[in-house]
N, C-alpha and C positions, 0 to 999 in steps of 0.2 A: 193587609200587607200590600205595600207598592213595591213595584220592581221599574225601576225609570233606570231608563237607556239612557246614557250621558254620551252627548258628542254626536255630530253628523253621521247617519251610516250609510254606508255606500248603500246603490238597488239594489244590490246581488244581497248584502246585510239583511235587510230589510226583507225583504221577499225570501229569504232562507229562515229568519227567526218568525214569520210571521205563518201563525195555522190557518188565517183564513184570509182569503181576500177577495174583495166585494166591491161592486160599486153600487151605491143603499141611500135611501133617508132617514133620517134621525124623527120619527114621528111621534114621538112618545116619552117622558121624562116622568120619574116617580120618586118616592123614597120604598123602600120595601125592608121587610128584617128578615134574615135568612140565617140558618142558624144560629136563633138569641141576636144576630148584627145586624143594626140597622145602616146599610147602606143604598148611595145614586144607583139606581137604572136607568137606562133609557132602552129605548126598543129601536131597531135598525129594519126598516124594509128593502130586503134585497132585493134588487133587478139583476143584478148579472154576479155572476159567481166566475171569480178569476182561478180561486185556488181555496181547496177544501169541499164538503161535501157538496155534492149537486143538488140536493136536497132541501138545501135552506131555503125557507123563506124569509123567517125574523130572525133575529140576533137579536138577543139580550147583553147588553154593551154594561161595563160597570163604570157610575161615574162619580165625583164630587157629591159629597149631601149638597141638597140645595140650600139648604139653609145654616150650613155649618159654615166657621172661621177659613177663610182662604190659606190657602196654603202655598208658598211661592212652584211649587213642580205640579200645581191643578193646571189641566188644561181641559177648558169648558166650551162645552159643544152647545147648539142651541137649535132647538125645537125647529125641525124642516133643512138642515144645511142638509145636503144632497152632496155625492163625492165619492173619489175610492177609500175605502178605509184599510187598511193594513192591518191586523187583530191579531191581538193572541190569547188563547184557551188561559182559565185562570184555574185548571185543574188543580195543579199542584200547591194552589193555595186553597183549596177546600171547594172551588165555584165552579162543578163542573157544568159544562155548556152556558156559562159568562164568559164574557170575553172581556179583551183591554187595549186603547188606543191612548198610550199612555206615553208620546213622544211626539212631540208636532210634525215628524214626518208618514206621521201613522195614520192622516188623516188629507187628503188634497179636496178641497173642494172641485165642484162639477164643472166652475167657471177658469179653475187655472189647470183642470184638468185635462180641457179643451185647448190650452195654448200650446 
């Protein structure tokens, strides 16, 4: 199940629906099946923790199969972008401690996050 956010949301949006936020690398990309479902992983290396546990160090992000038909609301991450990511827990759809960056504001890279 996808839950996509339609439409720009303000910071205040954004940072209030979001459970975790981080700024991490994307160093890792898989297929995996988790309960009977084969879906995208990637792995997140946090370096700084904005908002959620202090604890982290990886984040297991849910993504696109790599090899599946595109979908026009996929938005594809790629092995090393570095950045703050915005996340939200995907408990309530069965994946707990996966997450999801599933809004192109849910993700700034390190280069326009520095502007």
């Amino acid at each position: 199940m996808h839950i996509l956010v339609c439409g720009k949301q303000s910071d205040t949006e954004l940072i209030e629906q979001s459970d975790v936020i981080v700024t991490a690398e994307l160093i890792g990309q898989a297929q995996v099946t988790i309960n009977h479902v084969v879906v995208g992983m990637g792995v997140l290396e946090v370096t700084e923790i904005l908002k959620g546990d202090n604890e982290l160090q990886v984040i297991l992000l849910k993504l696109p199969l790599i090899e599946a038909p595109r979908s026009s609301t996929d938005i594809l991450y790629k092995k090393w972008q570095s950045g703050l990511w915005f996340l939200r827990e995907l408990k309530r759809e069965g994946f707990e401690d996966i997450y999801l960056a599933n809004h192109p504001q849910c993700f700034i890279s390190i280069e326009n996050a520095e502007e």
